[in-house]
C-alpha positions in Angstrom: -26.0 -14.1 61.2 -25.5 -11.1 63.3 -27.1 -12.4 66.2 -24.3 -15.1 66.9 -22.3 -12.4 68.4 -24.0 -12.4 71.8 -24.6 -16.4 72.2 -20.5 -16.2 72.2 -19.9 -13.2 74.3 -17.0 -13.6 75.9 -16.1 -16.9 73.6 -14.4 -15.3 70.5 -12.6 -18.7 69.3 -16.5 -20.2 69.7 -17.5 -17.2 67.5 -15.5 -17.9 64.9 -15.9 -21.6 64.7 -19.8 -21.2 64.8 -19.1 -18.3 62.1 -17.2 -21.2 59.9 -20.2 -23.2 60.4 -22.7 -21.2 59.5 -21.2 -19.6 56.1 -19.9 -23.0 55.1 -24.1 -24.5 55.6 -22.2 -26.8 57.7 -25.4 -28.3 60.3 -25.0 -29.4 63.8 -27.0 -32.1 65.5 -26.9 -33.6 68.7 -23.1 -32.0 69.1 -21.6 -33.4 65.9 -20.7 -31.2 62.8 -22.3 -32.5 59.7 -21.7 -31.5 55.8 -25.3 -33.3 54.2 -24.8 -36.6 55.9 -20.7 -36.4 56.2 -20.1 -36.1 60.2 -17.0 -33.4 60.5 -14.5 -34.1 62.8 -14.0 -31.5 65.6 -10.1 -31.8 64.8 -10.2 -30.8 60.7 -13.1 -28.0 61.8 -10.8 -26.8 64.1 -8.1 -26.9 61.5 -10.1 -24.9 59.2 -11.2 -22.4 62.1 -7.7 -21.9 63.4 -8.9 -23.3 66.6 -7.9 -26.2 68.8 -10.6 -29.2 68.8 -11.8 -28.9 71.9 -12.9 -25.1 71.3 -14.7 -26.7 68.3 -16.1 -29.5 70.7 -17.5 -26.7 73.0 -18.8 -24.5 70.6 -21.0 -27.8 69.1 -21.8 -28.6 72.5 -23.0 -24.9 72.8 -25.0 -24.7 69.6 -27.0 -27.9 70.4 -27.9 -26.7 74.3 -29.5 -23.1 73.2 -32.2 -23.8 71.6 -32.3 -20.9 69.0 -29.0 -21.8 67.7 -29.7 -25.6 67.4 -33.2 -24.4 65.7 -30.8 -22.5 63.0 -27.9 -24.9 62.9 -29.9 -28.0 62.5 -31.8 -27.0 59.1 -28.4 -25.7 57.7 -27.1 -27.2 54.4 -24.3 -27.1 52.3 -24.6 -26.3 48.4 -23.0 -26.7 45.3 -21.3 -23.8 43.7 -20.5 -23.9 40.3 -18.8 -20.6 40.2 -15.6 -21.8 39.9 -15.7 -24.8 37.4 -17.9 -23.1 35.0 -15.3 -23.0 32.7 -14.5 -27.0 32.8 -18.4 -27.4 32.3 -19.2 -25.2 29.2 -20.7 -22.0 31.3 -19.7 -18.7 32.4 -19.7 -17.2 35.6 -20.1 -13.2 36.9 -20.0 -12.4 40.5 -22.1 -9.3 40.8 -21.4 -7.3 43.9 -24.5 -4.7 44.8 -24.5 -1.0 45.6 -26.5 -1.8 48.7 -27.7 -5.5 49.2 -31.4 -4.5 50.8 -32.2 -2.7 47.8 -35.3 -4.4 46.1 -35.2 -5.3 42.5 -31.0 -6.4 41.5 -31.8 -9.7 40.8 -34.7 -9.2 38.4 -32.8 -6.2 36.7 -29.7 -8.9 36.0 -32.2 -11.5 35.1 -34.0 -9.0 32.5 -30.8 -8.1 30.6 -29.8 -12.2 30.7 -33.1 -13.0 29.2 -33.3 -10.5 26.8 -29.6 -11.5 25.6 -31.1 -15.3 25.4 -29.1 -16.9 28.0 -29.9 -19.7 29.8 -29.4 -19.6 33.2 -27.3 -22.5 35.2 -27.0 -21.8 38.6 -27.7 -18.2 40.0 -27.0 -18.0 43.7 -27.4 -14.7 46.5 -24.6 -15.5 49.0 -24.1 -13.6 52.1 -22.3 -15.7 54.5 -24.2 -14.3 57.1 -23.4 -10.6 57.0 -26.3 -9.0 54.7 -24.1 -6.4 53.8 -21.7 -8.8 52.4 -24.1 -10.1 49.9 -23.0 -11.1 46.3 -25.0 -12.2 43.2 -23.5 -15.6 41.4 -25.1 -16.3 38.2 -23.3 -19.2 35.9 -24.6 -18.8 32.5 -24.6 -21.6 29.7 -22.2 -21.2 26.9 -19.8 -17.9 26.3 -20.6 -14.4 27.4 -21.9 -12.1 24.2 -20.3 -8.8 23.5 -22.1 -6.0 25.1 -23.6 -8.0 28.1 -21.5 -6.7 30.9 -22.0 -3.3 29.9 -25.4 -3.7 30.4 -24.9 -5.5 33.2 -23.1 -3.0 34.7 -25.8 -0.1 34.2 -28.3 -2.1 35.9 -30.0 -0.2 39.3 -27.9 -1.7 42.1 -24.5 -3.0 40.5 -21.7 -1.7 41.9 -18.6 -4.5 40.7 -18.8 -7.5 38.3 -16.0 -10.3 38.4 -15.8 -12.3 35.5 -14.7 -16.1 37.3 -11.9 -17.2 35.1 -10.6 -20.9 35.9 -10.3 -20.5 39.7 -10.9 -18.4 43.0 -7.3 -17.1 42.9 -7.4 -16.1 39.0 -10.2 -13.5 38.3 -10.6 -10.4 36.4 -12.3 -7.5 38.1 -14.7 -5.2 36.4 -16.3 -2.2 38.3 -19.0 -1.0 37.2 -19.7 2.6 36.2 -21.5 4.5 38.6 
């Protein structure tokens, strides 16, 4: 969310803790830190953040006073990503990295070719993390990948990258895609 940047002027430790928040769908209400139902303590936030607790106290605090960030961080949610245990669950799972995320149409072109190979589709997930410009498509797809489907994937309008997830975040192989 680009707009976070000038409720924490002059607060960059509060930046970076509400940045946390916000790409992890973690909600605040009243001042506490929730993950669906799970209060977060201000002490392992400000673990993850790098930050000390009180910062993380604060920047709560802060979110649930202005009211445009409380309307945003009270309807956040966290989600389940399947990316990485796809393997473990019988699917497969691309990452699809776009040329330019506001360009219209990358998700139905990806779609098309999955179809018309006769996947089923698990999971399929745009991910920005708050930066639009960061965006990624996730798409975990039942069963193996066929020959030939990256290829096309790759020539789709929009694709710059694929990245086949193999077993776990740290152990992927990258495919770029031709221009």
């Amino acid at each position: 969310m680009d707009s976070l940047n000038e409720y924490f002027e002059g607060y960059p430790s509060q930046l970076k803790v509400a940045n946390l928040l916000f790409a992890r769908g973690i909600k605040v209400i009243g001042g506490k830190a929730y993950c669906g139902e799970i209060e977060q303590t201000d002490s392992a936030i400000g673990r993850a953040a790098d930050v000390d607790r009180r910062v993380v106290h604060a920047t709560l605090a802060r979110i649930s006073s202005v009211p445009e960030l409380d309307t945003i961080f009270s309807k956040l949610e966290c989600m389940l990503s399947m990316e990485y245990i796809a393997p473990e669950i019988g699917c497969s799972s691309l990452t699809i990295e776009p040329t330019d995320a506001k360009m219209s149409g990358i998700l139905s072109g990806v779609m098309n070719i999955i179809y018309k190979h006769g996947l089923s589709v698990r999971q399929a997930m745009v991910d920005d993390k708050g930066k639009r410009e960061d965006s990624v498509l996730t798409v975990v797809i039942d069963g193996s990948l066929p020959p030939g489907l990256i290829t096309e994937l790759e020539s789709c309008r929009g694709v710059s990258r694929i990245i086949l997830n193999v077993k776990s975040k740290t152990d992927q192989t990258n495919l770029t895609a031709v221009p």
